[in-house]
C-alpha positions as CSV (number, residue, x, y, z in Angstrom):
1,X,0.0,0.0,0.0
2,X,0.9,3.7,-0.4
3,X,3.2,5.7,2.6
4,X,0.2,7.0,3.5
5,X,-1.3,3.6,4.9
6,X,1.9,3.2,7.4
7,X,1.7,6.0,9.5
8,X,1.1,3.1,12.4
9,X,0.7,-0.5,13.2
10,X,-2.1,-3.0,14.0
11,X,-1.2,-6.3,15.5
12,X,-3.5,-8.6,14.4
13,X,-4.8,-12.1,15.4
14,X,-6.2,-12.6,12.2
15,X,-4.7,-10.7,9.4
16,X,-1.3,-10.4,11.1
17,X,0.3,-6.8,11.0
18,X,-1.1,-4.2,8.5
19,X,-0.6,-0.1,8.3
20,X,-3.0,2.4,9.3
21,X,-3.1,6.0,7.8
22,X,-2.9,9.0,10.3
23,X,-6.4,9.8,9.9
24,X,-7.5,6.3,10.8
25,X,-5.4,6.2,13.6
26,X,-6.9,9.6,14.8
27,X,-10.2,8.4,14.4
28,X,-9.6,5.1,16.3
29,X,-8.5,7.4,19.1
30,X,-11.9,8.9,19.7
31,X,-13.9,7.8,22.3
32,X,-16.4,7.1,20.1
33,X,-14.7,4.8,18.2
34,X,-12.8,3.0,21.5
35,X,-16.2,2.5,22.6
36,X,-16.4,-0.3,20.7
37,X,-13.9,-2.3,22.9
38,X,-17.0,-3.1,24.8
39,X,-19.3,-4.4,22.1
40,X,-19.0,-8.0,21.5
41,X,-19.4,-8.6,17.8
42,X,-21.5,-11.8,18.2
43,X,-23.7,-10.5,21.4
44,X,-23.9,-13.5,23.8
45,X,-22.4,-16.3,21.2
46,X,-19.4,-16.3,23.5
47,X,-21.6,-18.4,25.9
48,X,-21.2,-21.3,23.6
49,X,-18.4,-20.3,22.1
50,X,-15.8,-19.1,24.7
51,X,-13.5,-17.5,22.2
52,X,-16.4,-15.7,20.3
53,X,-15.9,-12.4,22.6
54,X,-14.2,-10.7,19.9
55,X,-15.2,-7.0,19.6
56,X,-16.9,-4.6,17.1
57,X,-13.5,-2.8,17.6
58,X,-11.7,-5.5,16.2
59,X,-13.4,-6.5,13.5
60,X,-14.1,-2.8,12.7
61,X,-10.0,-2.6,12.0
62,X,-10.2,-5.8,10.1
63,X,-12.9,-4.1,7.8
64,X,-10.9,-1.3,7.2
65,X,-7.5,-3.6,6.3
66,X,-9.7,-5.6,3.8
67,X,-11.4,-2.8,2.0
68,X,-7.9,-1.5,1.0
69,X,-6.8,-4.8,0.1
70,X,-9.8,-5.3,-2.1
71,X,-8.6,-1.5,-3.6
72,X,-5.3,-2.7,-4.3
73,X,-6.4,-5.7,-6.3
74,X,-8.8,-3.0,-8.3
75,X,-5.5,-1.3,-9.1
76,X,-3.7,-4.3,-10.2
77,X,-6.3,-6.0,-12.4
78,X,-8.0,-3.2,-14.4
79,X,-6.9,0.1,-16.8
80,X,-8.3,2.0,-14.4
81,X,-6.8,3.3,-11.4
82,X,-8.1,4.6,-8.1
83,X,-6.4,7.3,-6.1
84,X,-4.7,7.5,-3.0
85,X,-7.7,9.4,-1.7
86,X,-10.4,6.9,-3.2
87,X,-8.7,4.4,-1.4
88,X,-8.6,6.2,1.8
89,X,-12.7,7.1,1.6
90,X,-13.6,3.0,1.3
91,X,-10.9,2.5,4.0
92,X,-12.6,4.8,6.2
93,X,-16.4,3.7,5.8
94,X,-15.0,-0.2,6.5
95,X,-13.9,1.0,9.7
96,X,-16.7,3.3,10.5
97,X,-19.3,1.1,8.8
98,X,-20.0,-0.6,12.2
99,X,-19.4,2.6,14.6
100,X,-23.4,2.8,15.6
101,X,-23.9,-0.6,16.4
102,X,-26.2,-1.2,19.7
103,X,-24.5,-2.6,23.0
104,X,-25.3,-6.6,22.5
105,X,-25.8,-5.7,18.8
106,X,-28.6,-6.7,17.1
107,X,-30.6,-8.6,19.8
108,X,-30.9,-4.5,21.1
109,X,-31.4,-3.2,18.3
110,X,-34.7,-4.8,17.2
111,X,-35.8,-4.9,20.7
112,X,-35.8,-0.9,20.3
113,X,-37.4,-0.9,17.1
114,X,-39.9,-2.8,17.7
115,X,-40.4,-1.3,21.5
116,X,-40.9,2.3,19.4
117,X,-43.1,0.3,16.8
118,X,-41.5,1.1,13.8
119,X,-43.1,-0.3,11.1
120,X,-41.0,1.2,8.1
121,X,-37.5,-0.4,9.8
122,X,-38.9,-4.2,10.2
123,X,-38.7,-6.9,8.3
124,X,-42.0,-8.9,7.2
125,X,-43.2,-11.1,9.7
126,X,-39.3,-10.4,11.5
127,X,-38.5,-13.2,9.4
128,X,-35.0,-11.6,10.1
129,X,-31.4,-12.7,9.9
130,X,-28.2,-10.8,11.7
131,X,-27.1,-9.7,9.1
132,X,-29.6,-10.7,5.7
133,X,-32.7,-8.7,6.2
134,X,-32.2,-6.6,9.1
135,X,-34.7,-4.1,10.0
136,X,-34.9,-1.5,7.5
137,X,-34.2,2.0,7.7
138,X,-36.8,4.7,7.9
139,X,-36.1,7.7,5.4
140,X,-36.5,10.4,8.2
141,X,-33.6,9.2,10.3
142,X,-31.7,8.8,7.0
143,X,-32.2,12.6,5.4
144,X,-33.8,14.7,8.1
145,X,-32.3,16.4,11.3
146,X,-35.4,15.4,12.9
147,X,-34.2,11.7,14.7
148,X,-36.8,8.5,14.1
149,X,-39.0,7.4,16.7
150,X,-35.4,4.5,16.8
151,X,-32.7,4.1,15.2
152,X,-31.7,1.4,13.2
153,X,-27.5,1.1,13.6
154,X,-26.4,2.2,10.2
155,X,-28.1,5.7,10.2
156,X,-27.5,5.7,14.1
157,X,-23.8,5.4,13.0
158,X,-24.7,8.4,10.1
159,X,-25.9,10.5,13.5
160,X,-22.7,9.7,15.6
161,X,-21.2,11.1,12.3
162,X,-23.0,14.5,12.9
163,X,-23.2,15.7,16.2
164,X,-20.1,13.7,17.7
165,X,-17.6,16.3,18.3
166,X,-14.4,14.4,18.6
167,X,-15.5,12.9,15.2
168,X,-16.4,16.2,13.6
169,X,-12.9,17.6,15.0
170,X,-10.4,14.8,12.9
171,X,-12.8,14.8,9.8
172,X,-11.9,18.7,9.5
173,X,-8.2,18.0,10.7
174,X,-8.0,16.0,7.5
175,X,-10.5,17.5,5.0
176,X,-13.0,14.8,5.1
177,X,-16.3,15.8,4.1
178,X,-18.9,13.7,6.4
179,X,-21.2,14.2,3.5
180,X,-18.9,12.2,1.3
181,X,-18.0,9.5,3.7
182,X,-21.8,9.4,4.6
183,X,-22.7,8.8,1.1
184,X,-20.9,5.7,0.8
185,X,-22.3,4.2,4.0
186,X,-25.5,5.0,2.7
187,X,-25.4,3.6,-0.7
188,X,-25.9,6.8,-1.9
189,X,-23.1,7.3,-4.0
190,X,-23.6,6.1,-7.3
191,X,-20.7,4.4,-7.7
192,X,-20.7,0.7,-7.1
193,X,-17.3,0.5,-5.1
194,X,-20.1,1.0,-2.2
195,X,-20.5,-2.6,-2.2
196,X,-17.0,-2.8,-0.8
197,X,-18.4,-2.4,2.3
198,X,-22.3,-3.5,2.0
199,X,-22.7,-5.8,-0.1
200,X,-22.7,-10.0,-1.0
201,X,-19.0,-9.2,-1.6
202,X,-17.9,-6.9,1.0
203,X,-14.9,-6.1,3.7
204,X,-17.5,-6.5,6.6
205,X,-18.6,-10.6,5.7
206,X,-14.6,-10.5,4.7
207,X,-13.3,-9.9,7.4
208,X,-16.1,-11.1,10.5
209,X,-16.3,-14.9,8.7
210,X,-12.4,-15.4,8.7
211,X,-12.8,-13.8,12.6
212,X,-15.6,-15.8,13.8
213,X,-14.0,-19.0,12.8
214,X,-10.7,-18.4,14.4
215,X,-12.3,-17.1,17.6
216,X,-14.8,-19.9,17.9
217,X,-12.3,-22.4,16.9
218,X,-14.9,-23.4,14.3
219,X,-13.6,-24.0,10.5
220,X,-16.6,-23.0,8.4
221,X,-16.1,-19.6,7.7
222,X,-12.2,-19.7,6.9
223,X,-12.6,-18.2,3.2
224,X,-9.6,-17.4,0.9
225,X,-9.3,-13.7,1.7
226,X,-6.1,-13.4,-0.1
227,X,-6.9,-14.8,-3.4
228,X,-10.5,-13.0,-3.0
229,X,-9.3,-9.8,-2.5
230,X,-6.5,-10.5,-5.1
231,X,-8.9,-10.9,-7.4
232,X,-11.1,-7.7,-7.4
233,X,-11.8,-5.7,-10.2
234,X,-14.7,-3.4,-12.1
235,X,-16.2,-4.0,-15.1
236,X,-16.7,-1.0,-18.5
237,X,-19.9,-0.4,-16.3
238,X,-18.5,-0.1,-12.9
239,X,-19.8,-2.9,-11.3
240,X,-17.3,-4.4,-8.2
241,X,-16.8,-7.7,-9.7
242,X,-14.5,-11.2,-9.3
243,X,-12.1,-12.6,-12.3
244,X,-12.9,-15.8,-13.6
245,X,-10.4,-17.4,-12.2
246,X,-12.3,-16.3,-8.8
247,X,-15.3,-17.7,-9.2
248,X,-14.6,-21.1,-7.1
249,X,-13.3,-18.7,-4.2
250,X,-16.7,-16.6,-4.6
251,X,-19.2,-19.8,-4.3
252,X,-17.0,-21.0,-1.2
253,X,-17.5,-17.6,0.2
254,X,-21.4,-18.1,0.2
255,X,-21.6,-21.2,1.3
256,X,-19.0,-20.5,4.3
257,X,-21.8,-17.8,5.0
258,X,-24.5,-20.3,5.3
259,X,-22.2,-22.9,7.6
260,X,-21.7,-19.6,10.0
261,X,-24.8,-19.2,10.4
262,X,-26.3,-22.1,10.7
263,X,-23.8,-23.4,13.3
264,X,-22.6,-20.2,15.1
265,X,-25.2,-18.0,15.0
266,X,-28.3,-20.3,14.9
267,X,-26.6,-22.3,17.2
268,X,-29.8,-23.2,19.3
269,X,-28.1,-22.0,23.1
270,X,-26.8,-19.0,21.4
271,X,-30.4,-18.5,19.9
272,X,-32.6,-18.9,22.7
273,X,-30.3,-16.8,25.3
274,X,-30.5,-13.5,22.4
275,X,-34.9,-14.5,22.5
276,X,-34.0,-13.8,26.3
277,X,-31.8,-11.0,26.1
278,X,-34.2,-9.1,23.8
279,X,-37.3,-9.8,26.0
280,X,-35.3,-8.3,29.0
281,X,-34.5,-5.1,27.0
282,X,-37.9,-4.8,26.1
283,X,-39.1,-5.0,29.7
284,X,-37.0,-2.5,31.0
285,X,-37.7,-0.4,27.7
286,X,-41.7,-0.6,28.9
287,X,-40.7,0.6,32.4
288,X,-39.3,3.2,31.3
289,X,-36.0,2.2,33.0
290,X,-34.2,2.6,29.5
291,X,-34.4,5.3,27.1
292,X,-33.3,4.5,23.5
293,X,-35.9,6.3,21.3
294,X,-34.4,8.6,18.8
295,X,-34.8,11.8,20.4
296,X,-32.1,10.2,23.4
297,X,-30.0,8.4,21.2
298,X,-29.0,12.0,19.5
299,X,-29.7,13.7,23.5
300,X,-26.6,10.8,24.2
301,X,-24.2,11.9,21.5
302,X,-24.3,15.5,21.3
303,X,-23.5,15.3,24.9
304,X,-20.6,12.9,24.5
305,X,-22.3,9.9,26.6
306,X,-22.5,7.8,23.8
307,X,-19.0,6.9,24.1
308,X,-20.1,4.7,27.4
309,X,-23.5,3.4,25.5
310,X,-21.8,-0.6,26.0
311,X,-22.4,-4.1,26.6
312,X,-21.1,-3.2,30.5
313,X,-23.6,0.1,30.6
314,X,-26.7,-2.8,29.6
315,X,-25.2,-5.1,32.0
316,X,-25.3,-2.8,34.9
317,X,-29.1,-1.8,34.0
318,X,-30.3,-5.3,34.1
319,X,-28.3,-6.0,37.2
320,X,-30.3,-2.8,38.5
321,X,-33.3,-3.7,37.6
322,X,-33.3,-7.7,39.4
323,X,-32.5,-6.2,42.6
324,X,-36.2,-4.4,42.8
325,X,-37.7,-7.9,41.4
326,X,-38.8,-10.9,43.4
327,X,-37.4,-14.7,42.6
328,X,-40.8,-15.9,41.0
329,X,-40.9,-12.6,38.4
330,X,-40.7,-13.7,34.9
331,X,-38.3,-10.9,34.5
332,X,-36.6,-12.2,37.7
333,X,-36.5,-15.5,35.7
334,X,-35.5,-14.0,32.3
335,X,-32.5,-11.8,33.6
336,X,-30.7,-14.7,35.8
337,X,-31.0,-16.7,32.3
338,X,-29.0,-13.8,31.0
339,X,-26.2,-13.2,33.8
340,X,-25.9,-16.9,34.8
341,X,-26.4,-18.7,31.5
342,X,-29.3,-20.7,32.0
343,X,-31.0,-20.7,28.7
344,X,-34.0,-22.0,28.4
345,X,-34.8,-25.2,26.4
346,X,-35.9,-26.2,23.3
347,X,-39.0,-28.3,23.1
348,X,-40.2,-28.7,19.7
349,X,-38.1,-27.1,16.5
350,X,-38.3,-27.8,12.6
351,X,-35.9,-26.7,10.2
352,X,-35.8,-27.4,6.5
353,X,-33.7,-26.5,3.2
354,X,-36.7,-25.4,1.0
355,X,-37.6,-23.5,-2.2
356,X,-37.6,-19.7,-1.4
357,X,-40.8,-19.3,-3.4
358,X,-43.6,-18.2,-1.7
359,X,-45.4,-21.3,-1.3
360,X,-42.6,-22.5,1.0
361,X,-42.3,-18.9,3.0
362,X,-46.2,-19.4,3.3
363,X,-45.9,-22.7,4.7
364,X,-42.8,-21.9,7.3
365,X,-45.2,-18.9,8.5
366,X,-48.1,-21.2,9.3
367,X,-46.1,-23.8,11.0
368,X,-45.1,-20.9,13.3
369,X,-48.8,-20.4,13.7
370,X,-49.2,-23.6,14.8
371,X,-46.6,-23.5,17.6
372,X,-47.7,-20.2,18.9
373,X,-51.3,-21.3,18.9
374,X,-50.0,-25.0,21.0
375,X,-47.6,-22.7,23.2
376,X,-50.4,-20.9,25.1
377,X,-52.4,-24.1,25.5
378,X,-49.2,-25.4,26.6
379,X,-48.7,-22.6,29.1
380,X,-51.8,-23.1,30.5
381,X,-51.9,-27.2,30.5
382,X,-48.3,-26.9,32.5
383,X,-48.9,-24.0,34.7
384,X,-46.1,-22.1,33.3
385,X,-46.5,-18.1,32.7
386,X,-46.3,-17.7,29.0
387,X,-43.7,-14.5,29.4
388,X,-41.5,-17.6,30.2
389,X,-42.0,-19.1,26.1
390,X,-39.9,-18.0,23.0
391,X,-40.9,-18.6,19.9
392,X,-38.0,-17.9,17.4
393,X,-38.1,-18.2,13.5
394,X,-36.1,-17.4,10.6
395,X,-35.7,-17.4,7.2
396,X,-32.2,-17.5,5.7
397,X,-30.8,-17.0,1.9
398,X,-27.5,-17.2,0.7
399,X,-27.7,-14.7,-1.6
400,X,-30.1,-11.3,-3.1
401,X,-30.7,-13.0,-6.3
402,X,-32.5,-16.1,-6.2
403,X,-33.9,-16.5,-2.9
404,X,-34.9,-13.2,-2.6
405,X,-35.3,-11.8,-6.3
406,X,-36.1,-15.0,-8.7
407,X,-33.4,-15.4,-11.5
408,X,-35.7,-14.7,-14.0
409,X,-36.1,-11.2,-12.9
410,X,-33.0,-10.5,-11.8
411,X,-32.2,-8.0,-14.9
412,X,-35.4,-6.1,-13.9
413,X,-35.5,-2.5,-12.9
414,X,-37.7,-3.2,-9.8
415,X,-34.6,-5.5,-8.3
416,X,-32.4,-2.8,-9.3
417,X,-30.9,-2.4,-5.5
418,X,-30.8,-6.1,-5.1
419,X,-29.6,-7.4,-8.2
420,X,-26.3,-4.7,-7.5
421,X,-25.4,-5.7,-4.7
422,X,-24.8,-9.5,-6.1
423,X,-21.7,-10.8,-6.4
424,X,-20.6,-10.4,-10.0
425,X,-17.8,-12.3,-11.9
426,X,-15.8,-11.2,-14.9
427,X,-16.8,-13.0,-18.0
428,X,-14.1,-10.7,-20.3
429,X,-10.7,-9.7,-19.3
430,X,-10.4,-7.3,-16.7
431,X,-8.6,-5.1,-19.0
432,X,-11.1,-5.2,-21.8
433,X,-12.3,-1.6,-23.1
434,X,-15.8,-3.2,-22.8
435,X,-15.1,-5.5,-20.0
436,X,-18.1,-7.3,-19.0
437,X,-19.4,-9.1,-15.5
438,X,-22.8,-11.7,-14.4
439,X,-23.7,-12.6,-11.2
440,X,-22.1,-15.6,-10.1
441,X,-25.9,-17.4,-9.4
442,X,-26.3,-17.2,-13.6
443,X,-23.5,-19.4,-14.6
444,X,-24.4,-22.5,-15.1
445,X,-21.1,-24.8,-13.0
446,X,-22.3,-22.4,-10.1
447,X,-23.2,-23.9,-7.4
448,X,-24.9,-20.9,-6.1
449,X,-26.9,-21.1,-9.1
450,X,-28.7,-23.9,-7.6
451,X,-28.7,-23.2,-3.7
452,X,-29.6,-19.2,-4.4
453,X,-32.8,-20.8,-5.3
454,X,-33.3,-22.1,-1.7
455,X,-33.9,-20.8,2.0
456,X,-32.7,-22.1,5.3
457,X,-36.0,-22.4,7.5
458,X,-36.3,-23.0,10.6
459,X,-38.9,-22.2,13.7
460,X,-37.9,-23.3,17.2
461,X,-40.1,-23.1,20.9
462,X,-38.4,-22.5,24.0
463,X,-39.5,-22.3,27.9
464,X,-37.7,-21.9,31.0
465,X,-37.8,-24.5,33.4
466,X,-36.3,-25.5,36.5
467,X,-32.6,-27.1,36.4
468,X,-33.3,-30.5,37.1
469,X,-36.7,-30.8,35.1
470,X,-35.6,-33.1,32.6
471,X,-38.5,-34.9,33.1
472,X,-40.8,-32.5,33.0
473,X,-39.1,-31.2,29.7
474,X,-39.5,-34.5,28.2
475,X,-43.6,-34.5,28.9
476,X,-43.9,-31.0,27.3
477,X,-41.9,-32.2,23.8
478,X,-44.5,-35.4,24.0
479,X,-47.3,-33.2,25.0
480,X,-46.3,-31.0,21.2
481,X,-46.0,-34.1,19.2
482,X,-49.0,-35.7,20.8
483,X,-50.9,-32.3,19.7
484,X,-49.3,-31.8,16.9
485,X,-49.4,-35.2,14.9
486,X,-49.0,-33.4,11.3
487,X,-45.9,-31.0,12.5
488,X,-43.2,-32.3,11.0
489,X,-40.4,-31.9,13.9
490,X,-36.9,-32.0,13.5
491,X,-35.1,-34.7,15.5
């Protein structure tokens, strides 16, 4: 990399040691920014996981190391060349791209949006992943100085951006324009190079698949970042594409996404505590014992108290908030789960690799129906409270095109969003004049081509029960699959 990009030195576990310019290193130094020390990446996975306790921080420096690798192989593959400054904007919205990111993460952040009761920011039915389908932004906290009713994290990161003053203070030290940097965070800068850092192909999945799997000792998500990166490039039209030559590395990628999720993330422990977690924010959200509508959120960082907005700040609110509670409170209940790792257990689950038409979305939504309907007889037939049942379901693709646009309309206007931010491969050479790119999930020895077409579904019941109620745990699963004689259970 350029000079500019070794002004200092980050030791890291997983990429080793790489440069950072001045004016990353000045913006790493605002509290702000070293706020997320204290955000865990993967909110409670480290109770499965031990080693998953990796930070935002971390994988926030990662992002930024990535995003100018992935320039670099831009500049060695194609005619065209980016500048030293170019390189500098996409290496400064990978490392800001996480910087408003909730204490716990995302468990927090859709308990506050849908505590506020957003409508515009959720996803259908919350047939939500972490990452795939988050809740969706609203246009006023996106473009207006008026905040949302919430905020989701990306424009809450746009507000830090605003009305932070430390932030504000290196941007002009360096003559950054926030409007510029915002822009790319946004999507709103035309240019595709955006989807270095949001994208099916960007430094954040990069960099927090390679992480994950070293921290959780766990060997799905260790993707070929070297060669990926290596092989960047943009088509005549500007499109962030792969070479050819990439195109193995690119369907590994994908499916190293799915084999994280489903066995990190989905784990069914690291599930059920999150279903916990967010019911506990809620709670103290309803007793007004937390504040984190939109108005306070911009209250918190124009006064420079957002910097201590972390997973220890939350921690010490729910610890607060059990001492006024007695031992047979649901919430009583529901926090101990939290601090003392009892999660509650799983008592009837299905999951399924299905088409992602909507026949199959139709069906996964009314065997959720059926469980939800069965839980509150349940409740009542066992004397347990409902507040102490969790229903969780989810719906995951691999990719934009396919499970959520069909292939055959991929090339449609209306898809437009979707169908850009698809990872693309170079079908020409990179230095054609007319250099051309497809999405990987149209060629034909693919094998995205075939699982785009699919969605991971799966719908899972939980309830609290005493430590040594095995038994009683074994009569509620019977008790479903007495009830339930046409659900078709997973093992």
């Amino acid at each position: 990399m350029p000079d500019r990009f070794h002004y200092g030195r980050i030791s890291d576990a997983v990429h080793g040691t790489f440069g950072i310019s001045e004016l990353e290193s000045d913006i790493i130094s605002t509290p702000v920014f070293q706020r997320l020390h204290n955000v865990r990446q993967l909110g409670l996975a480290h109770l499965v996981y031990p080693g998953a306790d990796y930070s935002r921080f971390a994988h926030s420096l990662g992002a930024c190391h990535i995003a100018g690798r992935m320039m670099r192989g831009i500049n060695q593959n194609c005619d065209k060349q980016y500048s030293e400054d170019d390189v500098q904007m996409y290496r400064l919205a990978g490392l800001l791209h996480d910087l408003g990111h909730y204490p716990f993460s995302h468990a927090m952040e859709f308990a506050a949006l849908d505590y506020y009761k957003q409508e515009a920011f959720l996803a259908p039915d919350d047939e939500s992943t972490k990452e795939e389908g988050e809740p969706k932004e609203s246009s006023q906290g996106a473009n207006s100085d008026l905040p949302p009713p919430a905020y989701h994290h990306e424009p809450l990161g746009r507000a830090v951006l605003d009305y932070d003053v430390h932030i504000a203070r290196v941007l002009k030290k360096h003559g950054i324009q926030s409007s510029d940097l915002k822009a790319v965070l946004s999507r709103e800068n035309p240019s595709h190079l955006t989807n270095l850092v949001s994208s099916d192909l960007d430094c954040d999945r990069l960099d927090y698949l390679i992480r994950t799997a070293h921290c959780a000792g766990l060997p799905y998500g260790m993707v070929d970042i070297e060669y990926i990166t290596s092989q960047m490039c943009v088509d005549s039209e500007g499109h962030l594409c792969l070479t050819k030559k990439a195109m193995r590395a690119a369907d590994h990628l994908l499916i190293s996404r799915y084999y994280d999720y489903t066995q990190l993330v989905f784990h069914k422990t690291v599930v059920a505590m999150e279903l916990v977690l967010r019911d506990v924010i809620a709670q103290l959200l309803e007793c007004k014992l937390l504040d984190c509508s939109g108005r306070a959120m911009k209250e918190m960082i124009t006064k420079g108290e957002f910097a201590s907005f972390d997973d220890q700040y939350m921690i010490s609110k729910i610890r607060d908030a059990q001492r006024a509670l007695k031992p047979e409170d649901p919430l009583f209940v529901k926090i101990g789960a939290v601090l003392n790792r009892r999660p509650p257990k799983l008592v009837a689950s299905y999951e399924a690799i299905a088409p992602s038409e909507k026949s199959a979305r139709t069906a996964h939504k009314n065997l959720a129906h059926q469980l939800r309907e069965k839980m509150v007889q349940a409740a009542a037939h066992f004397g347990i409270p409902q507040e102490l049942w969790h229903l969780w379901k989810t719906s995951l693709g691999l990719t934009k095109i396919g499970s959520r646009v069909p292939l055959s309309e991929a090339a449609s206007d209306s898809f437009e969003e979707e169908a850009s931010q698809s990872v693309r491969i170079m079908t020409t050479s990179s230095r054609d004049a007319a250099s051309k790119s497809i999405p990987l999930v149209e060629l034909d020895y693919a094998v995205m081509k075939q699982m785009s077409q699919s969605r991971y579904y799966a719908v899972r019941l939980f309830v609290h029960l005493p430590e040594d109620a095995s038994s009683l745990r074994n009569e509620i699963r019977s008790y479903f699959q007495r009830e339930l004689p046409d659900f078709p259970f997973s093992p």
